[in-house]
N, C-alpha and C positions, 0 to 999 in steps of 0.2 A: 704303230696303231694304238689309240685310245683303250684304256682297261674300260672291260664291260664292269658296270656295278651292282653291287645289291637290289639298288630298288630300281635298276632298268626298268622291272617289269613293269613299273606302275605306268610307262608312256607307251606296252605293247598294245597292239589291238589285234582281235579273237572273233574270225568269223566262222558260221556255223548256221546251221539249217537255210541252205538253200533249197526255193522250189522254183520250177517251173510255172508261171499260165498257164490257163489251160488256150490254146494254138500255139502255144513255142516260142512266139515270141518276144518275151520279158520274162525275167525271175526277179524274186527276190530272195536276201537277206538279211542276215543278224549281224550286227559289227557292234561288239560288247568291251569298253574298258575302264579300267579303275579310277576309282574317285577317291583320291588320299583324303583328302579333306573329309567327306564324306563316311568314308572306311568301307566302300561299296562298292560294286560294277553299276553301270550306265548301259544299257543296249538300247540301241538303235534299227530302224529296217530302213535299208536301201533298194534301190532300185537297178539292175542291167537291162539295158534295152538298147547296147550296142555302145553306149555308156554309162559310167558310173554314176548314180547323185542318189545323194540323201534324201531320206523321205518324214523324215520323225525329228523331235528332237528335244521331247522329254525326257529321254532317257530311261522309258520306264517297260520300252517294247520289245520283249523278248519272244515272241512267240505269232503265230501269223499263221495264216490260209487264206488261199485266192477263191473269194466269191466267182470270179468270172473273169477273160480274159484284163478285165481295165480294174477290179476291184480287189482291196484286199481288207478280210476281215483281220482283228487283233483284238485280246484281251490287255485291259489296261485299268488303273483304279486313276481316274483324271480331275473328277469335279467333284467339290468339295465334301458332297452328300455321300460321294464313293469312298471318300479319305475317311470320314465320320464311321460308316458303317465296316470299313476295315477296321480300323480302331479299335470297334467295339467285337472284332472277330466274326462279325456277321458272315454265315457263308454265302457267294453269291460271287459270279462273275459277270461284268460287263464288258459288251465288247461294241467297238470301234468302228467303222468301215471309210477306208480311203481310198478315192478316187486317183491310181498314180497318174492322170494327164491332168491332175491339179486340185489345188482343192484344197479344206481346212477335213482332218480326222472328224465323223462325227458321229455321234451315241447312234447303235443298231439295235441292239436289246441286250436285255441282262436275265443270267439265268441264276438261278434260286438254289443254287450249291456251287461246289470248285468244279471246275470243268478241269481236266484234264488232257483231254486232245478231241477232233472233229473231223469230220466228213462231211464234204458238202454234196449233198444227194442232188437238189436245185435252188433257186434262187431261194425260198422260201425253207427247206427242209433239210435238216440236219441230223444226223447222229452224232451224240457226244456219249462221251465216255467224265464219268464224275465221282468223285468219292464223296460216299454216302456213310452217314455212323448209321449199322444196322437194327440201331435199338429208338433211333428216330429215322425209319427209312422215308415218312412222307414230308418230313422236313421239305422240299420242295413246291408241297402244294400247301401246306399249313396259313393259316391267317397268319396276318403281321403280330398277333394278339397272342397266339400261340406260339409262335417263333420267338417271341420275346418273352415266353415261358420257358422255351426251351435254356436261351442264353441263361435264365436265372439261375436255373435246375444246372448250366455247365458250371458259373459261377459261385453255386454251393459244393462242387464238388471238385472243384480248382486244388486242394487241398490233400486231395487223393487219388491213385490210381489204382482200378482194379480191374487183375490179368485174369481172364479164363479161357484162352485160347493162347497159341503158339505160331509165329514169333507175334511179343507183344509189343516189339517196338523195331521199325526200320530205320537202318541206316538213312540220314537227312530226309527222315519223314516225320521223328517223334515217335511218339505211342500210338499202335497200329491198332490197338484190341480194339474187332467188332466191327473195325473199318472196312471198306467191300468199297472197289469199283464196278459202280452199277450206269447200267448203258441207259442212256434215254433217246427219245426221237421225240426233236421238238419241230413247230411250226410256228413260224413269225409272221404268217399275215391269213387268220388271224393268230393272236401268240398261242397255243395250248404246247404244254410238257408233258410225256408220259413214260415214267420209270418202266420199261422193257423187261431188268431182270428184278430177280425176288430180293428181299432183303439181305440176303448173305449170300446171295450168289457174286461172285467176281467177275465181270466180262475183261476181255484183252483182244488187242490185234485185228480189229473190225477191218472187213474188206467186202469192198463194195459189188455185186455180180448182178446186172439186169438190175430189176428191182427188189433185190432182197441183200440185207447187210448180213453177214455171214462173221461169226464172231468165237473165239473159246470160250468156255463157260466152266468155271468149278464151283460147285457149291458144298460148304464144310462150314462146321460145328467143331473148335476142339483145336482143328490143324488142319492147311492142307495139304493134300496129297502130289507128292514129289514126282505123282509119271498119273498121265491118264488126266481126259477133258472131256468135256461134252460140244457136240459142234451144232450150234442152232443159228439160226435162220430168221432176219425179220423182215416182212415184205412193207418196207415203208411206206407202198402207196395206199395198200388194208389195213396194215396196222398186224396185221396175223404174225406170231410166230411159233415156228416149228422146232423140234427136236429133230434134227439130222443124222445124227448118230449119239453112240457112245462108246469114248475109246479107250483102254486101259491099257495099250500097250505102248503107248509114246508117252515121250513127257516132249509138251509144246513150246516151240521157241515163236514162230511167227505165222502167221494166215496172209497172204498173196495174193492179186487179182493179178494173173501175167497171160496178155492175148486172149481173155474171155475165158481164162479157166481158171481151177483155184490150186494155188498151190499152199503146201505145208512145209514148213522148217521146222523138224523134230528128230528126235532120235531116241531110239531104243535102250538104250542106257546099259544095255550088257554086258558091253565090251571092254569101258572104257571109263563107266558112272559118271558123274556129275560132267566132267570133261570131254565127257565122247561130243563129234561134233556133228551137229544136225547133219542129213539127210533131207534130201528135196522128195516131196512126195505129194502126186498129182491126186486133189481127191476128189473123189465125184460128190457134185453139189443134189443131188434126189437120195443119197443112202450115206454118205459118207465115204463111202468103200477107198481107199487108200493102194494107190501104188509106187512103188521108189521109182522115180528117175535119174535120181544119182545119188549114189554112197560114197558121199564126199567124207575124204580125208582130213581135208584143212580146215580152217576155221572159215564162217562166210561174214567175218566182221574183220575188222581194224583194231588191233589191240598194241600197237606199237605209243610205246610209252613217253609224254612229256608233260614239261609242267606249263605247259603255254597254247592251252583250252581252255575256251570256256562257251556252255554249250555242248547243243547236238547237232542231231538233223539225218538225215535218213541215210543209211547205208546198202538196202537193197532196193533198187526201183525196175520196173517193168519198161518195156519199150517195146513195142508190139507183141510176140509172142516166144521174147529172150528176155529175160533175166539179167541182170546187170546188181554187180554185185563186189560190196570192198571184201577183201581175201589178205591174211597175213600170212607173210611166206619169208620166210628167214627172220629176218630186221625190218621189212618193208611191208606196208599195207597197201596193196594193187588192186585194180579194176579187174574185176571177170567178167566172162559171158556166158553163162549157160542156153543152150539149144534148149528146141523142145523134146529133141530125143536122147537128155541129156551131157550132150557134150559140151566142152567148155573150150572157154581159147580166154591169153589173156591181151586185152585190150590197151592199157595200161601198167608197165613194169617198170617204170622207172622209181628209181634207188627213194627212199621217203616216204613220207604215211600222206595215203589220202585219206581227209576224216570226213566227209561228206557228200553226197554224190546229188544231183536233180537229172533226169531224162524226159523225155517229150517224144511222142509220137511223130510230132511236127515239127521235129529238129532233129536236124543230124549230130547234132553238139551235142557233149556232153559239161555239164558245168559241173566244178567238183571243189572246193576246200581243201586245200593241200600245204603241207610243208615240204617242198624241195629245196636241193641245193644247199642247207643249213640255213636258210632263213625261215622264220615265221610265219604264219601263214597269211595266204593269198589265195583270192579266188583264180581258177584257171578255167582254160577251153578247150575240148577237146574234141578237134575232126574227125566225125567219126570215118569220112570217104578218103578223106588227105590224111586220116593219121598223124595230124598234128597237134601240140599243145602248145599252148601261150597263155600266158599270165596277165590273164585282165587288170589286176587291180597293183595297188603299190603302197599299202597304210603301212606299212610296218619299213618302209625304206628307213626314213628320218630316224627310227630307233636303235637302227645298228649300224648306221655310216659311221668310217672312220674307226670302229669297233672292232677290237678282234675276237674272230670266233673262229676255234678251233676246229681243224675238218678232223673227222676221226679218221684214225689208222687202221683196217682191219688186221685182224687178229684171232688166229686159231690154232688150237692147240687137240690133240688126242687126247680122249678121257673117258675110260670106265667102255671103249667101245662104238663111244660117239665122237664126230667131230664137231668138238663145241665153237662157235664162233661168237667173237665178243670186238670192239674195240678197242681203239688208246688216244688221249686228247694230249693233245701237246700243251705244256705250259707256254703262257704269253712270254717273248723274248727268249727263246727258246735256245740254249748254247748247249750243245753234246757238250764240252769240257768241263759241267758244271754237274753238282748233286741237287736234287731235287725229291720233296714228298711228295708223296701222292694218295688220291681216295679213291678204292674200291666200292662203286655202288650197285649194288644190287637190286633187282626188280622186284613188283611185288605178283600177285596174283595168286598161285605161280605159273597159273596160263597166260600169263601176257609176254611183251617182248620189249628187247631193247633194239634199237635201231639208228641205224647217220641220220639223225633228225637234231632240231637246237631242242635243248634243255637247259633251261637259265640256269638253274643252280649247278648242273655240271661244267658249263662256259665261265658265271664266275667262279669256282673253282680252278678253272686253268689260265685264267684274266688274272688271278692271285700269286700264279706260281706253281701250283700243284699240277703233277701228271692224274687224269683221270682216266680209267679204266671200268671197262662194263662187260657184262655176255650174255648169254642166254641159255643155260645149263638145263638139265634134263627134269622135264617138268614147264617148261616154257611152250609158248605159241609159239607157231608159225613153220612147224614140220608135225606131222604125221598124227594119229592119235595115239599112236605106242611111245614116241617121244614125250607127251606129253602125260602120259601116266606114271604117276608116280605113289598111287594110292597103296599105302603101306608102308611105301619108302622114305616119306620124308627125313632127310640129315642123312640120308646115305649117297647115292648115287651122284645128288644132285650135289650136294657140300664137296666131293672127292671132284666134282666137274666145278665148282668155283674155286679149290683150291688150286687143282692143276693150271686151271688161265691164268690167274696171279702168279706163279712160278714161272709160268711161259711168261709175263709181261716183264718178269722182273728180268729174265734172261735177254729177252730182247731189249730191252730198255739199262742198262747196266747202269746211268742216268740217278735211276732210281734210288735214294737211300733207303734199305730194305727197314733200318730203325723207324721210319718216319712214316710210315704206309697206316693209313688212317682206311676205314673200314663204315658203310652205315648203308640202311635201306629199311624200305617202308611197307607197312602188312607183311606178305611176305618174306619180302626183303626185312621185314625188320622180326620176322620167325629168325629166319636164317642168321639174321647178327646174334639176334637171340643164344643163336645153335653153337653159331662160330665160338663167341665169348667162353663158350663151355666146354669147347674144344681144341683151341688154338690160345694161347698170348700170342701169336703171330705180330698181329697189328699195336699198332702203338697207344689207340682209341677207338672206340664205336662209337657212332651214334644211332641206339635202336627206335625207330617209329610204329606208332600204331602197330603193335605188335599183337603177336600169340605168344604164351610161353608156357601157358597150361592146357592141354589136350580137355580136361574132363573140367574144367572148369571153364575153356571157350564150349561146351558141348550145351551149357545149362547159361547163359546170359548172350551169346551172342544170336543176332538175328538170322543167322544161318547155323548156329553153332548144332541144332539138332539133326541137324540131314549132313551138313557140310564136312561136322568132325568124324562122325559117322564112317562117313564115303571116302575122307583121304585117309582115315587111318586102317582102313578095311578090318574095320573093328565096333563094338560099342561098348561103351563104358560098365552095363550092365552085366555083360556076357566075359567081354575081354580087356578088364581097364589096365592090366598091367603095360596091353601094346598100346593105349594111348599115352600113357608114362614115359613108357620107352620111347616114344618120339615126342616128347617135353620137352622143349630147352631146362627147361624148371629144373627138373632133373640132376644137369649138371651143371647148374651154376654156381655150387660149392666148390668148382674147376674153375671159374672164371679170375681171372686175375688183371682182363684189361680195364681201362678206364671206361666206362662208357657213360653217353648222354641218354636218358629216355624222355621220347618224344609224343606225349597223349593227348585226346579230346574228349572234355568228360561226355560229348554225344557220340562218340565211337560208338555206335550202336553194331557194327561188323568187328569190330575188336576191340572191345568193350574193353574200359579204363582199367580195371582189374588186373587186364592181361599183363599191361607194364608196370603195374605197382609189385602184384608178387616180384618179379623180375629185380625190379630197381631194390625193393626189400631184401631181397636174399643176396644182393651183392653188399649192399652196408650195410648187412648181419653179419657178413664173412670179411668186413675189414677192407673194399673194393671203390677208390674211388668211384663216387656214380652220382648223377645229378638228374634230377624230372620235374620236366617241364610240362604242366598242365594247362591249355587251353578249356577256356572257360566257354559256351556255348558252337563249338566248332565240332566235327565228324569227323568221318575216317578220310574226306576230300579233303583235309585242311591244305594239302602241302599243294593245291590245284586251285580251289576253287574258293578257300576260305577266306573271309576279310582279308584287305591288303595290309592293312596294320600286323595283322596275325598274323599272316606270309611274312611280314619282314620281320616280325620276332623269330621267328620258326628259322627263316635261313640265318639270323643273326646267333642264335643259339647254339646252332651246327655248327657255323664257322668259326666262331670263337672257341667252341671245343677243339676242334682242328689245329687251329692257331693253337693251344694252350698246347698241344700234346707235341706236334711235329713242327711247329717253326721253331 
């Protein structure tokens, strides 16, 4: 077999947000891949209609909604005056519409902010959702005259930022302060816009019932509030909207139209804070009033981890008056079904993460975006009477023919109570007679999961020579919400449940030379190397990423760092800073003695650059090989989604630490 390489990745392709028509019969999608030359991704929308063909081929359409069964709208920036006006920052989206029985894409209207996502109420009438700066909320209706007052007044103050609210800057958004997603309902023939919510109100999760769009609503001055929404109502054929309730005892995940009713994804957060996992709860669309129909354990997303996405697209869809929904359950992201009297069955369990799902009324198919089998992903189908699947499509053959890719081995061990399960990758040319290094990598989140899915960077790893090994220790997705708390505990329970698997790999694997065990993971994963380093020389090298390594210093710069440090250390820095000390790597990294690599983006705005500089500092105060590596306009996705250039630095850096320490 052919060793996989470094920059494989750049001939993968990555599809993602499939939807249905509306009659069932065609979908489309997103098929997104790198452009070296460039240093960019390319997306394209395709068509299924019982075959595959391409629909686009600018390269510039990532995003999409079906006007009607033959039409598809798309935001795109295409003619020259659109190039000009992004240039100059102008905000304003235009968009597209393509005929799929033929036809050239052509201009439909342009709206006068970012759009962010739509509803097609009818041919004419829409709800968007748009980010709005709250200090120019009519920036949308404003003359060309004033608008170009506006840009002046942005470009005198280019120069500075000033924060009066919290958080003031998201993760791969930039600086957040003042910004608000505000709902509008616009009409295209003839054109009129009208901004629905207030200037610092935030809308989300719009769902369509009869004739009124049904939406969350928080409005905040300062910060917003971590539990508790307002639920209102727009009848988009008057124009009228209502205040439906107000609720203070959920914090909201998602708003549902499933069978003519309205469903909630939320949770009470009492149990379990930040990690408890939603609850389905049926609410009445005249009072709001709220009732559970399931006190769901598991998670109702897909959190099984790879570096070979790019993209979304919908993970829970309706289909008559069941619920369909991706669900992670050990290593694997599945297909569920929720009744209406809450019960569930699963539809889909086969081994591998589905990452996107489409359903139809007027289809018995299910189309879904899936990695099985270790290959990349592929659109498939799924009967829902025959209970079959088949794999439509085939882009990613060419990429790993001839290729080897290792299947992992599972692997379980007892730990602290739990039984933890993790895998082992075999190295390429694989001889029991021989010794061999290997890397331990760790997940990040620490609610996500690992899983038998392909991950480049762990494949070439074992295309190199190295055994690689993984798990999902306590604090991970895809068992229970007790499994996954760990608020208070972080570097106890879970670390004794990452050490125990490595002793169990090494036991099973005798293969392994125990000198040469190389150690790294990312958020997370790169707390926990953080943790390790200060606890173990065990490993020969880390390499930590996008990391924490200061409790009370993520608590005060990171975009979640005010609720998020909070809630996992069951603590606050004002009241009880010593416990967030005490689960610091910071702490003991005057113990650390391995070599490690640190891995940052100075836009880590979720684990702010800071995190890995202390970290990197107090190991070359204390005499600690250690080397940091700063990307320059990249986030906490770098190691997913970041330029291709930047990806091949990133895995080039890792593996030459590797190579330096254990070959």
């Amino acid at each position: 077999m052919q060793q996989l390489q470094l920059k494989d990745f750049l001939s993968y392709k990555y599809l993602s947000n499939v939807q249905y028509a509306p009659g069932g019969k065609r979908a489309a999608f997103v098929v997104t891949c790198a452009n070296e030359e460039e240093n960019s991704y390319e997306s394209r929308l395709y068509l299924y209609d019982g075959q595959v063909r391409q629909m686009t081929d600018l390269g510039r359409e990532s995003s999409f909604c079906w006007l009607d069964e033959n039409r598809i709208l798309f935001p795109a920036v295409r003619s020259a005056g659109e190039k000009k006006r992004a240039e100059k920052k102008e905000q304003f989206t235009s968009y597209y519409c393509l005929d799929v029985r033929g036809g050239e894409a052509l201009p439909a209207f342009t709206l006068p902010f970012a759009a962010r996502g739509m509803k097609v109420l009818d041919e004419t009438h829409f709800a968007v959702l748009g980010s709005i700066d709250a200090n120019v909320p009519d920036y949308y209706q404003m003359t060309d005259e004033a608008r170009a007052q506006v840009a002046k007044n942005y470009a005198a103050e280019k120069d500075y930022e000033v924060f009066d609210e919290i958080p003031f800057w998201r993760n791969g958004g930039g600086v957040s302060n003042k910004r608000r997603t505000a709902l509008f309902l616009v009409c295209t023939q003839p054109m009129s816009i009208r901004r629905v919510t207030e200037p610092f109100e935030s809308a989300e999760s719009p769902a369509v019932l009869g004739d009124e769009v049904f939406f969350l609503s928080d409005t905040y001055t300062g910060k917003p509030g971590m539990k508790g929404f307002t639920l209102r109502a727009l009848n988009w054929q008057t124009g009228d909207v209502r205040d439906v309730c107000r609720n203070d005892d959920l914090a909201p995940g998602q708003l549902l139209e499933v069978g003519g009713e309205l469903y909630l994804l939320a949770t009470e957060g009492k149990r379990h804070g930040l990690n408890e996992n939603d609850w389905v709860w049926a609410v009445n669309p005249d009072n709001g009033e709220t009732m559970a129909l399931r006190r769901e354990e598991y998670s109702m997303y897909g959190s099984v981890g790879s570096d070979c996405r790019y993209g979304g697209g919908m993970q829970r869809c309706a289909r008559a008056s069941s619920l369909y929904y991706v669900s992670t359950r050990e290593g694997n992201a599945v297909l569920m079904c929720m009744h209406r009297d809450g019960s569930d069955e699963v539809i889909i369990g086969k081994e591998g993460s589905i990452d996107c799902i489409a359903l139809s009324d007027d289809s018995d198919v299910v189309l879904l975006t899936a990695m099985y089998d270790m290959k990349l992903q592929e659109l498939y189908a799924y009967d829902l009477k025959k209970c079959r699947l088949t794999q439509l499509t085939h882009f990613n053959d060419a990429a790993l023919k001839g290729k080897y890719v290792a299947k992992p081995q599972p692997l379980s061990v007892s730990s602290e109570g739990y039984d933890i399960g993790g895998w082992v990758l075999l190295p390429r040319d694989y001889d029991p007679e021989k010794t061999y290094p290997a890397v331990f990598d760790i997940h990040g989140g620490p609610k996500t999961a690992y899983g038998p899915v392909f991950y480049h960077e762990m494949q070439l790893w074992a295309n190199m020579g190295y055994f690689v090994f993984f798990c999902n220790p306590k604090g991970s997705d895809g068992r229970t919400n007790e499994f996954a708390d760990i608020r208070g505990h972080y570097g106890e329970t879970d670390y004794k449940n990452l050490m125990d698997f490595a002793d169990a790999v090494l036991e099973a694997y005798p293969q392994i030379d125990k000198s040469r065990v190389c150690e790294t993971g990312g958020s997370y994963g790169g707390f926990m190397t953080n943790w390790i380093i200060g606890h173990t020389d065990r490993f020969c090298c880390a390499a930590s990423q996008r990391s924490i390594s200061n409790w009370l210093s993520f608590y005060g710069v990171a975009d979640i760092g005010f609720f998020f440090a909070t809630d996992q250390n069951d603590a606050h820095p004002f009241t009880d800073p010593m416990k967030l000390w005490e689960h610091s790597p910071l702490k003991y990294a005057a113990n650390a003695k391995t070599p490690t690599l640190f891995i940052h983006s100075d836009e880590d705005y979720r684990c702010p650059l800071a995190e890995g500089l202390q970290m990197f500092t107090a190991l070359r105060d204390n005499g600690v090989e250690s080397r940091m590596c700063v990307f320059h306009g990249e986030n906490h996705e770098l190691s997913r989604s970041g330029k291709p250039l930047h990806r091949i630095r990133r895995l080039t850096e890792i593996t030459d630490w590797f190579e330096k320490y254990a070959k």
